[in-house]
C-alpha positions as CSV (number, residue, x, y, z in Angstrom):
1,X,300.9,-67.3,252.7
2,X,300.6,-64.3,255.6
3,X,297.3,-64.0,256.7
4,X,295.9,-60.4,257.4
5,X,294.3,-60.3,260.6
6,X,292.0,-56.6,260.5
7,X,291.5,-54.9,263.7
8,X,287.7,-54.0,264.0
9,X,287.3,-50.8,266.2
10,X,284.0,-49.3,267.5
11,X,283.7,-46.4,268.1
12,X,281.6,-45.0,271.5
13,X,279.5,-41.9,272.1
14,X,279.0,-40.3,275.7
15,X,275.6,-38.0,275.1
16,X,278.2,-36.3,277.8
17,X,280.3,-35.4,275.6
18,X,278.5,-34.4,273.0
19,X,277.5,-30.3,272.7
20,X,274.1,-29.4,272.7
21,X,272.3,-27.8,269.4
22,X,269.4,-25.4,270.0
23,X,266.4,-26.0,268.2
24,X,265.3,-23.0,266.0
25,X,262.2,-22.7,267.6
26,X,263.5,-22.4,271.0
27,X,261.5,-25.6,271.9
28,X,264.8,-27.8,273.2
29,X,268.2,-29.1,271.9
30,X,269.8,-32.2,270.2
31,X,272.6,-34.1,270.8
32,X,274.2,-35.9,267.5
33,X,275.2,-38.9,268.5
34,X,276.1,-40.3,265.3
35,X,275.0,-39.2,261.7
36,X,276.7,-41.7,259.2
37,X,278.6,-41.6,256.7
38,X,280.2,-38.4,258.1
39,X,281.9,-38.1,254.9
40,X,278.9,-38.1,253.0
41,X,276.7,-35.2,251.6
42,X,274.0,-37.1,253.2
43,X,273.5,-39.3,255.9
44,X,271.8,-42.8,255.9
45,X,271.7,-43.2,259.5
46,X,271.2,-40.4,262.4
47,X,270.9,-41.3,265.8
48,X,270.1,-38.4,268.7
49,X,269.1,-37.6,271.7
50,X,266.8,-35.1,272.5
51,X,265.9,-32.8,275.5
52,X,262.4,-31.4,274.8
53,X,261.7,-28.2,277.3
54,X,258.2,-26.9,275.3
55,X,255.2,-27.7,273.3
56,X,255.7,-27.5,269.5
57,X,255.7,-29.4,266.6
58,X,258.7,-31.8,264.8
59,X,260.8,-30.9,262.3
60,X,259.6,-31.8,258.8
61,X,261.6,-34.4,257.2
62,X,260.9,-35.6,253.9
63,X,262.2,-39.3,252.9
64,X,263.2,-39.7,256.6
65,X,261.7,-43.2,258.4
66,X,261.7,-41.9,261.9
67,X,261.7,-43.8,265.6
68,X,261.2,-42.2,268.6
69,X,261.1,-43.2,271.9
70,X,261.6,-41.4,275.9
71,X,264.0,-41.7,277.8
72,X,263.3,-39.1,280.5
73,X,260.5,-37.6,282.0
74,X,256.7,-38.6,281.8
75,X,256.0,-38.3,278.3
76,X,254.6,-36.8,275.3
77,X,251.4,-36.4,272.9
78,X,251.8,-36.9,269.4
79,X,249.4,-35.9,266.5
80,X,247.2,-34.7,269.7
81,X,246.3,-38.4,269.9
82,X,249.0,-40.6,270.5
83,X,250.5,-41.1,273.6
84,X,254.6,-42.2,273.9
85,X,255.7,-42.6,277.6
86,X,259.1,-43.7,279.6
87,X,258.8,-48.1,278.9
88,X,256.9,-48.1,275.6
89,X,258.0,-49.4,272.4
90,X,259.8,-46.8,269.8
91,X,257.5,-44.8,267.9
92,X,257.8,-45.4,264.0
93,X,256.4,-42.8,261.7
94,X,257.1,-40.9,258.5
95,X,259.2,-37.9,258.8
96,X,257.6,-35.6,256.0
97,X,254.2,-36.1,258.9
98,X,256.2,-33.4,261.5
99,X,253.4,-34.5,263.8
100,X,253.1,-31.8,266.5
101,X,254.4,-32.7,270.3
102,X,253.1,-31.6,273.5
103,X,254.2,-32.3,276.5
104,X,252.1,-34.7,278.8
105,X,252.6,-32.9,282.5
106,X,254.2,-29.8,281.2
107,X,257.8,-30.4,282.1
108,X,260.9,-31.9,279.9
109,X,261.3,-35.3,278.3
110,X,264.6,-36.6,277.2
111,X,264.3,-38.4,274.1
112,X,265.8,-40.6,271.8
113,X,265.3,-40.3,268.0
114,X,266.6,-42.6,264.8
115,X,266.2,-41.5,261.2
116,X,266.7,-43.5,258.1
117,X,266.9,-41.9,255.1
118,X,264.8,-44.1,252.4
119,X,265.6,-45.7,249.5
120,X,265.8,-48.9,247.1
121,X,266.8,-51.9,249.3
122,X,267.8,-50.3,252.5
123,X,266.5,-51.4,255.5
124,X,267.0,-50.3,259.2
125,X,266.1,-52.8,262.0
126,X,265.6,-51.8,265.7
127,X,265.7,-54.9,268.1
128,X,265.4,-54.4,271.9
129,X,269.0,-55.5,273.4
130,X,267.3,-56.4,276.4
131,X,264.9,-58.8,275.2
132,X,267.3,-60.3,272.6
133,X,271.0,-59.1,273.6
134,X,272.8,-62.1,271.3
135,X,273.1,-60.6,267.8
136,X,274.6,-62.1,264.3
137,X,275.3,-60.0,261.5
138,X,277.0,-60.6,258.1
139,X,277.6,-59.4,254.9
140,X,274.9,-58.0,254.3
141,X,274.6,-55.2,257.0
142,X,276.7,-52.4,256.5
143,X,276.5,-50.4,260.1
144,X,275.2,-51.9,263.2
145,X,274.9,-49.8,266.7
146,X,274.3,-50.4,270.4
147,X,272.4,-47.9,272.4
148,X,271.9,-48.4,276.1
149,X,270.6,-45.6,279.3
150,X,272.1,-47.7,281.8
151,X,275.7,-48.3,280.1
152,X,277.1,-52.0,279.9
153,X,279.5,-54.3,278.0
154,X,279.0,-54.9,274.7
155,X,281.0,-58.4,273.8
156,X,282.0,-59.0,269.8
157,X,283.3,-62.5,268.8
158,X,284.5,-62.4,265.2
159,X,286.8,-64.9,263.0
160,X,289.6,-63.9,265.3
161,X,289.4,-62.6,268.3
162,X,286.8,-61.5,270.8
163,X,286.5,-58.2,271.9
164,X,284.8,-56.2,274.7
165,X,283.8,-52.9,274.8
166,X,282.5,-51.0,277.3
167,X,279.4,-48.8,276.7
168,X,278.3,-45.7,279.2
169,X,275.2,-44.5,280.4
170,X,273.2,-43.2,277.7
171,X,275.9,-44.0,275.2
172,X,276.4,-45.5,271.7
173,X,278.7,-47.6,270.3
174,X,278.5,-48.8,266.3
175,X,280.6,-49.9,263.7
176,X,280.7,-49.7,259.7
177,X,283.8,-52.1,259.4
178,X,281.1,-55.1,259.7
179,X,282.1,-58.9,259.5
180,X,280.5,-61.6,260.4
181,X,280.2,-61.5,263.9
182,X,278.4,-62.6,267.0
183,X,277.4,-59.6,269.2
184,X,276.0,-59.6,273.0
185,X,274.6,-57.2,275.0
186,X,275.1,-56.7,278.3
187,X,273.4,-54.0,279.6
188,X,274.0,-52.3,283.4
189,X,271.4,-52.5,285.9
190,X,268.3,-50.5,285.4
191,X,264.8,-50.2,283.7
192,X,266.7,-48.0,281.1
193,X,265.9,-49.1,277.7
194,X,268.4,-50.7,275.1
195,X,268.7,-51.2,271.4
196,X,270.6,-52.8,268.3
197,X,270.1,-50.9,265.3
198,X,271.2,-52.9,262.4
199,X,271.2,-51.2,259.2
200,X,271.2,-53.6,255.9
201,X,271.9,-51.7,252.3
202,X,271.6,-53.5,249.0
């Protein structure tokens, strides 16, 4: 009997390398770092980063979970209530709120934004790499991603092999081909955050 032996490949985003969008409203621009399925006529999972250059409010998105978080700069107001600043835990909301945005000293804030689009049975978990950077997933998740500011190693043990991939600053790396595998984390030097978005679909 020949066993097949299936070569699992990540791919890696450099915000770099990415080209900036313009926001309509002249506000800022977005970088796509990943919007998957690309082939599909709608994506499940979007993950961006954002520069943010003016007051104004979000985008309306109905059916869109939403996490936001900054990167850059001193931070934001949302809802006129709710302050997010550089350190602090992502920002969950619903994405048909469009809560308005202002910034907190008047100058940009990069940010980092994840959408899930809702429906029956999926589920999108966001773990901080930093304070957990050992990972397991299995059959059931479909698309898993690490996001890091300060770059790092991401290390992948599966059935066969072990693999390491290396990660830059404020990059992304995430895979759909998902086995069951043992993931770690680690992150460069730095008070940058870090993340593994797991996404689970029934």
């Amino acid at each position: 009997m020949q066993l097949l032996l299936l070569k699992i490949m990540w791919t890696v985003v450099d915000v770099a390398d990415v080209a900036a969008t313009p926001w309509k409203n002249g506000g800022g621009v977005t970088r796509q770092l990943v919007a998957w399925p690309s082939a599909a006529t709608e994506w499940i999972v979007r993950v961006s980063i954002a520069d943010v250059e003016h007051d104004g409010p979000f985008s309306l998105f109905e059916g869109i979970r939403r996490w936001f978080g900054v990167l850059e700069g001193v931070g934001v107001r949302l809802f006129e209530s709710i302050d997010v600043v550089v350190g602090d835990a992502l920002y969950e909301f619903d994405g048909a709120l469009a809560p308005s945005c202002s910034l907190l000293d008047g100058r940009r804030v990069r940010d980092f934004n994840i959408m899930l689009r809702e429906g029956p049975g999926r589920k999108l978990y966001v773990v901080d790499a930093k304070a957990s950077p050992a990972l397991t997933v299995g059959a059931s998740t479909q698309w898993v991603g690490l996001f890091t500011v300060d770059g790092g190693l991401l290390r992948q043990q599966g059935p066969s092999d072990v693999t390491t991939v290396e990660l830059p600053k404020m990059g992304l790396a995430w895979l759909d081909n998902v086995h069951d595998l043992s993931l770690y984390a680690m992150v460069g030097a730095g008070s940058g955050v870090a993340y593994w978005l797991v996404l689970q679909l029934p």
